[in-house]
ZABAMI-132717 format. One record per residue (C-alpha): residue number from 0; residue in one letter; chain; y, z, x. Coordinates in steps of 0.05 Angstrom, whole numbers, always signed. Each point is the difference from the previous one (the first is absolute). Layout:
<atom><nr>NUM</nr><rest>a</rest><kette>A</kette><py>Y</py><pz>Z</pz><px>X</px></atom>
...
***
This chain:
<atom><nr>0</nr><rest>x</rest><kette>A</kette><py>+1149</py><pz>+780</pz><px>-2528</px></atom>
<atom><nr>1</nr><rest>x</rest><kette>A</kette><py>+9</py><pz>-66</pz><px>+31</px></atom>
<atom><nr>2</nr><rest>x</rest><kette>A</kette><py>+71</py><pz>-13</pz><px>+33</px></atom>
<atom><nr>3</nr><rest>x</rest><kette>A</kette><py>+47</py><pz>-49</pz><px>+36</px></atom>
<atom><nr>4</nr><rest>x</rest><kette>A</kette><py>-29</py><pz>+15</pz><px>+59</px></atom>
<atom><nr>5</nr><rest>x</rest><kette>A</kette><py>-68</py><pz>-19</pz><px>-17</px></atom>
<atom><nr>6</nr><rest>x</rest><kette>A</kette><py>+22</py><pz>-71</pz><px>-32</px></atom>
<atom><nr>7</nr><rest>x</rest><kette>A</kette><py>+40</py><pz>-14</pz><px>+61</px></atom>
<atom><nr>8</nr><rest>x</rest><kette>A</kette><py>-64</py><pz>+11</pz><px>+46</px></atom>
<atom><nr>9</nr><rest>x</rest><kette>A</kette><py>-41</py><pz>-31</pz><px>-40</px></atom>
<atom><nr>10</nr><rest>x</rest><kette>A</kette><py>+50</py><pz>-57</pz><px>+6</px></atom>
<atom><nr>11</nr><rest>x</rest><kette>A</kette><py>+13</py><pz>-2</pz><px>+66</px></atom>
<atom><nr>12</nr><rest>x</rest><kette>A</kette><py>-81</py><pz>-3</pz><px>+13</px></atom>
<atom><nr>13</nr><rest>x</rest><kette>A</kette><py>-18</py><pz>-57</pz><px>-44</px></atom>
<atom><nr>14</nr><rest>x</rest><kette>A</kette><py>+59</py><pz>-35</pz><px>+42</px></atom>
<atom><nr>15</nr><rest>x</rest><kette>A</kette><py>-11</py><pz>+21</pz><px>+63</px></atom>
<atom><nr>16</nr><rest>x</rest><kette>A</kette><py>-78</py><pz>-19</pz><px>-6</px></atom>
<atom><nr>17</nr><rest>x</rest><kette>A</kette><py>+8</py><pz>-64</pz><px>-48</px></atom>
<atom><nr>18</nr><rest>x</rest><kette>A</kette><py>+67</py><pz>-23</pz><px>+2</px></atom>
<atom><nr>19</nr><rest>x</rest><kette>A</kette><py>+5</py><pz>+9</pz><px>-73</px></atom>
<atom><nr>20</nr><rest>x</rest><kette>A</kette><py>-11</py><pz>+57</pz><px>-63</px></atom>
<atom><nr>21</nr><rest>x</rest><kette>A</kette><py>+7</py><pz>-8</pz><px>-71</px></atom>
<atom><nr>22</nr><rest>x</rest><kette>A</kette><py>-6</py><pz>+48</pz><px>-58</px></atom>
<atom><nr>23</nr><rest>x</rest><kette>A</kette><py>-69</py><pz>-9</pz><px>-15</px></atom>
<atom><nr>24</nr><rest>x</rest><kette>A</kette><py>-13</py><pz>+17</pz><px>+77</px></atom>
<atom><nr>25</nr><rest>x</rest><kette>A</kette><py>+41</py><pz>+66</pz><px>-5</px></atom>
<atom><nr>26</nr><rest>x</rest><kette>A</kette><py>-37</py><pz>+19</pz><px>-70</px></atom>
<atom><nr>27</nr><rest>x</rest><kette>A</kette><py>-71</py><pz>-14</pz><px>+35</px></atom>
<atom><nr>28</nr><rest>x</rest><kette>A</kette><py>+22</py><pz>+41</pz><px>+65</px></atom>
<atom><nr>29</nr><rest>x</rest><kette>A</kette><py>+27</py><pz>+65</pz><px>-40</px></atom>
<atom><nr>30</nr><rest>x</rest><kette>A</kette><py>-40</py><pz>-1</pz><px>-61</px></atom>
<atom><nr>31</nr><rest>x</rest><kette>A</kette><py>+52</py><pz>-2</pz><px>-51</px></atom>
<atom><nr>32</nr><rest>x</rest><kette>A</kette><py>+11</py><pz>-55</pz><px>-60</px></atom>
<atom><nr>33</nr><rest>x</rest><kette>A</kette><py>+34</py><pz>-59</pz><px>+13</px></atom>
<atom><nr>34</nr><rest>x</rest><kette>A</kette><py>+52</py><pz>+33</pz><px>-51</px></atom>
<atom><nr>35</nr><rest>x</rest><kette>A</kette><py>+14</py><pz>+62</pz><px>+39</px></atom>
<atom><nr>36</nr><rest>x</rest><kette>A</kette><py>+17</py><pz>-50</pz><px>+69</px></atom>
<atom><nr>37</nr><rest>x</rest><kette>A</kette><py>+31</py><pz>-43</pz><px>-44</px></atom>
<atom><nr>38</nr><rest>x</rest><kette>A</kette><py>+60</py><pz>+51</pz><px>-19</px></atom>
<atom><nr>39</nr><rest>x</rest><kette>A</kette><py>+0</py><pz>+43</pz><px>+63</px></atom>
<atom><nr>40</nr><rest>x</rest><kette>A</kette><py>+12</py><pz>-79</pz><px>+44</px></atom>
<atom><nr>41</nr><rest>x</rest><kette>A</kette><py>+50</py><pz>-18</pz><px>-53</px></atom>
<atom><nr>42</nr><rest>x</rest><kette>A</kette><py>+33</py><pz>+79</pz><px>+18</px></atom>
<atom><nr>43</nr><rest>x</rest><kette>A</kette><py>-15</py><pz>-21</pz><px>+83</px></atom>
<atom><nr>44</nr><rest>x</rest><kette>A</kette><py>+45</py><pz>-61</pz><px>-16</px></atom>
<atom><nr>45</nr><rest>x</rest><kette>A</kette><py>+54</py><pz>+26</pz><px>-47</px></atom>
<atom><nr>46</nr><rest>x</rest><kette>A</kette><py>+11</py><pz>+48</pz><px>+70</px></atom>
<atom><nr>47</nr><rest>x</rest><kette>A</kette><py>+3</py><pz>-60</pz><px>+46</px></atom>
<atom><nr>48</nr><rest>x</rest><kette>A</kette><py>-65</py><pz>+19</pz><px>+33</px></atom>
<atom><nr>49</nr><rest>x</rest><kette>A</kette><py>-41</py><pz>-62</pz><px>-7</px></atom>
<atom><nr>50</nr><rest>x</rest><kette>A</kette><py>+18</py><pz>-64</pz><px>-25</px></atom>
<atom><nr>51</nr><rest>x</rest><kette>A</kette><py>-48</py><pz>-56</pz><px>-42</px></atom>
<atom><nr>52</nr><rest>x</rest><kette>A</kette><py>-17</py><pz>-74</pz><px>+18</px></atom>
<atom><nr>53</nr><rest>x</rest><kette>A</kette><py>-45</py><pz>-23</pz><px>-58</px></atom>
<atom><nr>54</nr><rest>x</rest><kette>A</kette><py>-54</py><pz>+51</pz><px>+2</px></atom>
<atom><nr>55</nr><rest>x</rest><kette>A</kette><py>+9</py><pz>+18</pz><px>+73</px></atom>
<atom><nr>56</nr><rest>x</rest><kette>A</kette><py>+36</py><pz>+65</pz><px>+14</px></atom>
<atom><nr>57</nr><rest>x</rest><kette>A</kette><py>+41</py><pz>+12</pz><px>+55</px></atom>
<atom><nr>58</nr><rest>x</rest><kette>A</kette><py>+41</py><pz>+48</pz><px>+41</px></atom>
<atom><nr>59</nr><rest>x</rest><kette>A</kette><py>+77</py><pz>-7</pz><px>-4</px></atom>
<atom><nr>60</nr><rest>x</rest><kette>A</kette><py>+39</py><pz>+26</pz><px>+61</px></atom>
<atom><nr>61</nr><rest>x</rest><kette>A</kette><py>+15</py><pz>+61</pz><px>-18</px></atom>
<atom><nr>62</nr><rest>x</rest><kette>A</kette><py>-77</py><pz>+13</pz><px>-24</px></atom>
<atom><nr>63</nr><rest>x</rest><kette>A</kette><py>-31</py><pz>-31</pz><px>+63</px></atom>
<atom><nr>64</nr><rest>x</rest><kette>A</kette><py>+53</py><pz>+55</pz><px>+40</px></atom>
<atom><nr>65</nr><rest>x</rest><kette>A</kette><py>-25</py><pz>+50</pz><px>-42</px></atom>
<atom><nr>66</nr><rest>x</rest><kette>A</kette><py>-77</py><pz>-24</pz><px>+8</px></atom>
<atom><nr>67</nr><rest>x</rest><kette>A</kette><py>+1</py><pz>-7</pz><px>+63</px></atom>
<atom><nr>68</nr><rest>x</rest><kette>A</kette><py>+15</py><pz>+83</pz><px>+10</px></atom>
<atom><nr>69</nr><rest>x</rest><kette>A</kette><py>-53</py><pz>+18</pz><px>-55</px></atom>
<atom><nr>70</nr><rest>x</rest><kette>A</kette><py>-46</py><pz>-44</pz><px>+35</px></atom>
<atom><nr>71</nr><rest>x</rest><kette>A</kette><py>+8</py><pz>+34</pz><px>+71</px></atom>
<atom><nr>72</nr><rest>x</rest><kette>A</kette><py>+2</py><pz>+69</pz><px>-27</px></atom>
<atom><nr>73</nr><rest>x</rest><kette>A</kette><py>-69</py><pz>-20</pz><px>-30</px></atom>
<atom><nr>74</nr><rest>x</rest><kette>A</kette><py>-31</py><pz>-22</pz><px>+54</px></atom>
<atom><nr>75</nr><rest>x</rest><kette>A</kette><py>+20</py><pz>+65</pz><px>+45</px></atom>
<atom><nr>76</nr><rest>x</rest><kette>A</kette><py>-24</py><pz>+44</pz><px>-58</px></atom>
<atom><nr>77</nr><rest>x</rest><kette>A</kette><py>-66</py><pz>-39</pz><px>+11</px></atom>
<atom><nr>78</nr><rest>x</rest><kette>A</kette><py>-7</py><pz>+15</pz><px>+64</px></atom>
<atom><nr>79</nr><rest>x</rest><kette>A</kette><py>+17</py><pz>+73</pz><px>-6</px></atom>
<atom><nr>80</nr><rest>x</rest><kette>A</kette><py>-57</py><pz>+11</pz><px>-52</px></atom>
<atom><nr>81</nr><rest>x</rest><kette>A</kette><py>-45</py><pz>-49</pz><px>+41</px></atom>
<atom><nr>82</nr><rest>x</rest><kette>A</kette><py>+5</py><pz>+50</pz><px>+61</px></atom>
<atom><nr>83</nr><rest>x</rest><kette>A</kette><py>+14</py><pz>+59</pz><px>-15</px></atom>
<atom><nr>84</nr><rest>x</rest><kette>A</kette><py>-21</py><pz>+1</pz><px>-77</px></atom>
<atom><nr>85</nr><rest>x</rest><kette>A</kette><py>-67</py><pz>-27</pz><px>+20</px></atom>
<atom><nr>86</nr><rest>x</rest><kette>A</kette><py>+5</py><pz>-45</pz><px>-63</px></atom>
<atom><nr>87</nr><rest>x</rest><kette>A</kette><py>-53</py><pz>-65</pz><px>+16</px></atom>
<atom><nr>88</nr><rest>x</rest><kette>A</kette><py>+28</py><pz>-57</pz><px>+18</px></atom>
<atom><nr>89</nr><rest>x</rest><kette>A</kette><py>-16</py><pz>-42</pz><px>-60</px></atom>
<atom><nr>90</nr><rest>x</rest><kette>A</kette><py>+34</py><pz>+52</pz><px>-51</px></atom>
<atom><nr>91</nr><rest>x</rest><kette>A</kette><py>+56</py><pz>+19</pz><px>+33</px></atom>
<atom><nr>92</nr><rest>x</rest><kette>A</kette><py>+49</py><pz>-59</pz><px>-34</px></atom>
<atom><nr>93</nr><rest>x</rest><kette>A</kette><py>-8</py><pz>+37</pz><px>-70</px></atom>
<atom><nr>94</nr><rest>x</rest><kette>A</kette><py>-5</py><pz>+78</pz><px>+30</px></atom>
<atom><nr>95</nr><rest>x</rest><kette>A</kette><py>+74</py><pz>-4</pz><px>+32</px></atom>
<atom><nr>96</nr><rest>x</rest><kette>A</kette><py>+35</py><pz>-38</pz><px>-71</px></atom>
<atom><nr>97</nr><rest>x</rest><kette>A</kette><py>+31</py><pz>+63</pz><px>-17</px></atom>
<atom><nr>98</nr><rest>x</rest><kette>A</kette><py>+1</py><pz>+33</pz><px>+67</px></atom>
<atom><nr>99</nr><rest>x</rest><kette>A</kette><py>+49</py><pz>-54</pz><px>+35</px></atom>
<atom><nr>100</nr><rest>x</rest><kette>A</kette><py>+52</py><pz>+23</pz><px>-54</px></atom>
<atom><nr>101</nr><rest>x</rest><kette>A</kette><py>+8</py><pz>+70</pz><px>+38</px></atom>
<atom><nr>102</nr><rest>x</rest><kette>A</kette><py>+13</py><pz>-30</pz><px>+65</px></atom>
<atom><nr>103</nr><rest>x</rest><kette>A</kette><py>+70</py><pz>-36</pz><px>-14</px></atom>
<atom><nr>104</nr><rest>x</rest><kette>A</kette><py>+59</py><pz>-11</pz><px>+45</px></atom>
<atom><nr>105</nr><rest>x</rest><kette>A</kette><py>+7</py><pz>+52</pz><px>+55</px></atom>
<atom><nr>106</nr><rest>x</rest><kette>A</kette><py>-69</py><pz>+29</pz><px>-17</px></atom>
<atom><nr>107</nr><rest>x</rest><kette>A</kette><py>-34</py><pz>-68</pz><px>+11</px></atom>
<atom><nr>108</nr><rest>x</rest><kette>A</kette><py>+32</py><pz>-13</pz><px>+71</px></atom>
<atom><nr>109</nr><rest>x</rest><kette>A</kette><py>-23</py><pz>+72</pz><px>+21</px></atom>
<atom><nr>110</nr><rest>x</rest><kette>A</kette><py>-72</py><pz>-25</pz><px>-27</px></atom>
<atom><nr>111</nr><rest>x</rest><kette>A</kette><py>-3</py><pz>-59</pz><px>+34</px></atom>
<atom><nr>112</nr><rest>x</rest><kette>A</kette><py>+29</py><pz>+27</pz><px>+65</px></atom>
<atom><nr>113</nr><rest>x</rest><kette>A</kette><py>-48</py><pz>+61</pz><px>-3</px></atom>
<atom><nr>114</nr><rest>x</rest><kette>A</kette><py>-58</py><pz>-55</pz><px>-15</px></atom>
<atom><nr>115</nr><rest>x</rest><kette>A</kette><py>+17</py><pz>-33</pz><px>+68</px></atom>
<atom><nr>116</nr><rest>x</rest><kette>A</kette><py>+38</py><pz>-56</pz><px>-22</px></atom>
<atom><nr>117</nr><rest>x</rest><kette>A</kette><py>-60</py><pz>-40</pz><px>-20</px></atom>
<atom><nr>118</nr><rest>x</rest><kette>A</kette><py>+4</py><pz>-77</pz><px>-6</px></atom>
<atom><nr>119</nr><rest>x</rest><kette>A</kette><py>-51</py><pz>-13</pz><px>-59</px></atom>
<atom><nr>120</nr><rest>x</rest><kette>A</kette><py>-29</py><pz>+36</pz><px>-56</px></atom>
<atom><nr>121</nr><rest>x</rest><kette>A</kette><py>-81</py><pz>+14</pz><px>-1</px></atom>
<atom><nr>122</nr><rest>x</rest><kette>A</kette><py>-1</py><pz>-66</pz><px>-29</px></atom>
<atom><nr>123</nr><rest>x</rest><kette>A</kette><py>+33</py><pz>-40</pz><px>+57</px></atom>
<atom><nr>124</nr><rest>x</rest><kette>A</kette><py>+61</py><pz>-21</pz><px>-50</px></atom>
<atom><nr>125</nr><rest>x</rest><kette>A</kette><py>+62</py><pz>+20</pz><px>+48</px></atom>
<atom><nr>126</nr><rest>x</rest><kette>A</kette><py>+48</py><pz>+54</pz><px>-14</px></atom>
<atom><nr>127</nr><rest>x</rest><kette>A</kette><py>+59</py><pz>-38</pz><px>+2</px></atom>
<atom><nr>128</nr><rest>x</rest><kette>A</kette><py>-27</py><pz>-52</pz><px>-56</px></atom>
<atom><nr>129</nr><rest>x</rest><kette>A</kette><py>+52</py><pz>-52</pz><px>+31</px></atom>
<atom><nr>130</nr><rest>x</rest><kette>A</kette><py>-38</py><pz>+3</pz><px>+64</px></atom>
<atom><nr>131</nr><rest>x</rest><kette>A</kette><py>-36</py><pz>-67</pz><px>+16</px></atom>
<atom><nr>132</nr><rest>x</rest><kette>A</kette><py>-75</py><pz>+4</pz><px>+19</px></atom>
<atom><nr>133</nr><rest>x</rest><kette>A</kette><py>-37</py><pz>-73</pz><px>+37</px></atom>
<atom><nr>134</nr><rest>x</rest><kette>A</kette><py>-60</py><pz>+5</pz><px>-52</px></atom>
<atom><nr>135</nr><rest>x</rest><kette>A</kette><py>-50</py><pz>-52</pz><px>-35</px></atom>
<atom><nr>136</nr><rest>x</rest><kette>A</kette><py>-5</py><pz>+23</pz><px>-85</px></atom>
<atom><nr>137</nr><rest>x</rest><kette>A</kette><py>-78</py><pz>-9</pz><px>-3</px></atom>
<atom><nr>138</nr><rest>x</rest><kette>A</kette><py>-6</py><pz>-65</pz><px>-38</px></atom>
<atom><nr>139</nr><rest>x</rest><kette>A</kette><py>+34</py><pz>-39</pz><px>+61</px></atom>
<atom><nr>140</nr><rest>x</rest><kette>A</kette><py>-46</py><pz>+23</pz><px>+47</px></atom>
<atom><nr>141</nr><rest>x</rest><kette>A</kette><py>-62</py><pz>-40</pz><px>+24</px></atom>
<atom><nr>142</nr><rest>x</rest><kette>A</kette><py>-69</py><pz>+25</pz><px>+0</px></atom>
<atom><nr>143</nr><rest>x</rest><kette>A</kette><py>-1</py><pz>+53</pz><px>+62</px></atom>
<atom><nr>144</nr><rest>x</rest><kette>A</kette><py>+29</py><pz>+60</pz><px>+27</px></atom>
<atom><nr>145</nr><rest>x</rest><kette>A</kette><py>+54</py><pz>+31</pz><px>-7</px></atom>
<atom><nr>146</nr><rest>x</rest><kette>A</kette><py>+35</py><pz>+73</pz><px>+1</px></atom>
<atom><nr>147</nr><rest>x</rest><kette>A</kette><py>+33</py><pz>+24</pz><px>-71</px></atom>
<atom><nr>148</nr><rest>x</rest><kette>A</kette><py>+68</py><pz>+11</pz><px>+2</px></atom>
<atom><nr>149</nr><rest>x</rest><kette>A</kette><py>+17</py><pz>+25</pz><px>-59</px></atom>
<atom><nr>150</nr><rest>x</rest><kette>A</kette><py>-13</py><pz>+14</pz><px>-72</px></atom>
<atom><nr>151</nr><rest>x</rest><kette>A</kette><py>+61</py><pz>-21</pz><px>-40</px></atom>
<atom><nr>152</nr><rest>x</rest><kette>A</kette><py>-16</py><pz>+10</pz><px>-71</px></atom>
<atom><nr>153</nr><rest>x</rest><kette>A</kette><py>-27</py><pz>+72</pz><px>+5</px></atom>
<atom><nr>154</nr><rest>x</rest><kette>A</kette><py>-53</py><pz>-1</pz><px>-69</px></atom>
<atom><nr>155</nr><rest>x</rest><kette>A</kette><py>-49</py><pz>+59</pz><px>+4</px></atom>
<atom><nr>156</nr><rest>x</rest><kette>A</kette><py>-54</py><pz>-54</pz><px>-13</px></atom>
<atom><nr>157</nr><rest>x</rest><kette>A</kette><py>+19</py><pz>-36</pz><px>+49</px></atom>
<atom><nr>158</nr><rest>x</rest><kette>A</kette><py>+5</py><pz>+49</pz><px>+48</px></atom>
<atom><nr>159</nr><rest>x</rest><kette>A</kette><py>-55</py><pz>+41</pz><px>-17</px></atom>
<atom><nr>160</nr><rest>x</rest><kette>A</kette><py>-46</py><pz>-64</pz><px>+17</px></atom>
<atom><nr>161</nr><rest>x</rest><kette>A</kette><py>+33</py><pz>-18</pz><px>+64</px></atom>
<atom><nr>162</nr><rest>x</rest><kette>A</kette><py>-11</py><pz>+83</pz><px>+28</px></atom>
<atom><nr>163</nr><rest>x</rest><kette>A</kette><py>-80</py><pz>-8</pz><px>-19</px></atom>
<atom><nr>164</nr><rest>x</rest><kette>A</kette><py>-11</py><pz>-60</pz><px>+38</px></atom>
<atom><nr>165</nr><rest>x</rest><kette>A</kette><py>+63</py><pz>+21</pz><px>+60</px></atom>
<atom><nr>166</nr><rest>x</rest><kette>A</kette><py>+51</py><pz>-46</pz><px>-16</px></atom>
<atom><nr>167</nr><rest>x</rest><kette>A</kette><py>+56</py><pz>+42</pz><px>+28</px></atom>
<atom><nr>168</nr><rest>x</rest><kette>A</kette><py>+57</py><pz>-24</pz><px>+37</px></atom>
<atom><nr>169</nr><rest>x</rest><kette>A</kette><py>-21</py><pz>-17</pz><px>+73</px></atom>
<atom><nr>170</nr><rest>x</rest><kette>A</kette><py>-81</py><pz>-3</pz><px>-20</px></atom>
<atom><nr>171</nr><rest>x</rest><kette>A</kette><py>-24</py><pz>-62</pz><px>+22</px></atom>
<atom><nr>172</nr><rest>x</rest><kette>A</kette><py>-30</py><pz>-41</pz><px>-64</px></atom>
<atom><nr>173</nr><rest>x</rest><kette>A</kette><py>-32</py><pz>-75</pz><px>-11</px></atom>
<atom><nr>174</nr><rest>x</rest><kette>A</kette><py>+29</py><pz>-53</pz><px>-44</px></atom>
<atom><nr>175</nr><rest>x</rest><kette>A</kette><py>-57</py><pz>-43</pz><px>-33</px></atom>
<atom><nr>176</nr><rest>x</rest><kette>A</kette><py>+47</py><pz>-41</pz><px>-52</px></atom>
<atom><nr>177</nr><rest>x</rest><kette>A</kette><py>-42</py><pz>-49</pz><px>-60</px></atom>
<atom><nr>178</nr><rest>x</rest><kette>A</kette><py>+34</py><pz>-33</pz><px>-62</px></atom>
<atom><nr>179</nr><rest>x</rest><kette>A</kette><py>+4</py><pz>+67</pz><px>-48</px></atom>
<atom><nr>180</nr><rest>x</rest><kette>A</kette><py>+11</py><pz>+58</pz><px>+52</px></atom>
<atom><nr>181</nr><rest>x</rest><kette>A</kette><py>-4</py><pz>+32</pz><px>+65</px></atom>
<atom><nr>182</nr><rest>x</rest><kette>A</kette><py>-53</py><pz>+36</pz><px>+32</px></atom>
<atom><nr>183</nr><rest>x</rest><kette>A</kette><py>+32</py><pz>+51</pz><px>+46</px></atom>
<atom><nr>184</nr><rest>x</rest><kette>A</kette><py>-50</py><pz>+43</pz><px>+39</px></atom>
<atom><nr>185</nr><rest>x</rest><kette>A</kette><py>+25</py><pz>+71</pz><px>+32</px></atom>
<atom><nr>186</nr><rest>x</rest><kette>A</kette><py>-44</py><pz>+52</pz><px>+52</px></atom>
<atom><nr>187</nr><rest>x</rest><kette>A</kette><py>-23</py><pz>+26</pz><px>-65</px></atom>
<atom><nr>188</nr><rest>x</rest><kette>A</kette><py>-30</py><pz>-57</pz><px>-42</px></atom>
<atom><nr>189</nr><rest>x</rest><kette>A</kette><py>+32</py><pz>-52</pz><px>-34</px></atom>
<atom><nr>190</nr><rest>x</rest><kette>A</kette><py>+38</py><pz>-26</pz><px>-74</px></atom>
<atom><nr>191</nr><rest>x</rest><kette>A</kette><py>+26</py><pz>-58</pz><px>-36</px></atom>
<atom><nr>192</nr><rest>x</rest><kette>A</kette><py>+84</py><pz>-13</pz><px>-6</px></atom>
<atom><nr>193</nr><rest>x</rest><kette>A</kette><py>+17</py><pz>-51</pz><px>-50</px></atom>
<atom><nr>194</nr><rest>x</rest><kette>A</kette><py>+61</py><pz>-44</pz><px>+27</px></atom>
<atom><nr>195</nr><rest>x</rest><kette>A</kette><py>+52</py><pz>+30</pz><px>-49</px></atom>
<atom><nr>196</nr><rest>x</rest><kette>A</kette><py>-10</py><pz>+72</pz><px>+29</px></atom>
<atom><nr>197</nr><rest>x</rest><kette>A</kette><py>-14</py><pz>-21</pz><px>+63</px></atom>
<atom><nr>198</nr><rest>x</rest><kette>A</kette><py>+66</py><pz>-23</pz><px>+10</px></atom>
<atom><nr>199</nr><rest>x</rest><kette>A</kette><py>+16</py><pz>+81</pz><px>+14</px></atom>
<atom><nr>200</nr><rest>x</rest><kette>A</kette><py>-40</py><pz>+10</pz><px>+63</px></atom>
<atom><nr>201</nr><rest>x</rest><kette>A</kette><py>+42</py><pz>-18</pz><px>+57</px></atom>
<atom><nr>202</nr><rest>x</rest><kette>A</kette><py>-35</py><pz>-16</pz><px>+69</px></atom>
<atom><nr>203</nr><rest>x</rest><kette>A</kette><py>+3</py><pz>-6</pz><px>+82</px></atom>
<atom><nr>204</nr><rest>x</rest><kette>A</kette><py>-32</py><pz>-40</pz><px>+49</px></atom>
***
């Protein structure tokens, strides 16, 4: 069963990748009714976790404090079943959603100590999600190459796409940019990004 966790990720990723989420985004991304996120936001707010501006959503203090732990936790349980799990790279995101729930407080620093201290998750989005990265989100780029960054809106889809043609964080790519998409071209072949997504790959000169 779906929890507040897994609204406030989903929250925080639709922000963090598109500056913006709204209900209909957080229905599509778990696969519940409009309904069901309708009463569990309305719940979210009556707490003082997020807050409304027309149909936007957003984070009040106190629920940005408290994302920003959930969000960290996540990203170390990610890299413990990345390495040690053996968990591929582009599932990992939905195989550690209950897992990161076992590793809170004083359990989690032990984790991410034990871990090495690592700076990113597999999919280059930093531990410490207030941690500035010098990046390019894919539809600014011009036509060339580049290095990917990161992967900020972590959809299997998405993901599972970028791993068959090597889109991984540090794989050099090229950028061939026309009026509907981008063509983006890995080691291991090469796919089509429509601008909206595409604003979730993060890249490097």
């Amino acid at each position: 069963m779906l929890n507040r966790e897994d609204y406030m990720l989903v929250i925080w990723e639709y922000l963090e990748a598109f500056d913006k989420v709204q209900e209909k985004d957080i229905s599509n991304r778990l696969h519940i009714s409009p309904p069901t996120v309708y009463e569990y936001l309305l719940k979210l707010q009556e707490e003082g976790i997020i807050s409304r501006n027309g149909r936007n959503i957003e984070f009040t203090p106190s629920g940005r404090n408290f994302a920003l732990k959930l969000i960290r936790m996540h990203r170390i349980s990610e890299v413990f079943a990345y390495k040690f799990l053996e968990i591929p790279w582009e599932d990992v995101h939905v195989s550690v959603m209950e897992l990161e729930h076992l590793f809170s407080g004083s359990k989690g620093e032990a984790l991410y100590k034990n871990l090495g201290r690592p700076e990113t998750c597999p999919h280059g989005n930093p531990i410490d999600p207030e941690y500035r990265i010098k990046e390019i989100p894919l539809p600014f780029a011009d036509d060339g190459h580049y290095h990917v960054r990161r992967v900020s809106f972590e959809e299997i889809g998405l993901l599972k796409k970028l791993a068959s043609i090597g889109a991984i964080p540090d794989q050099e790519v090229y950028v061939i940019k026309d009026a509907d998409d981008i063509e983006l071209t890995g080691p291991n072949g090469t796919m089509k990004i429509e601008f909206p997504v595409a604003m979730s790959l993060r890249l490097y000169l």
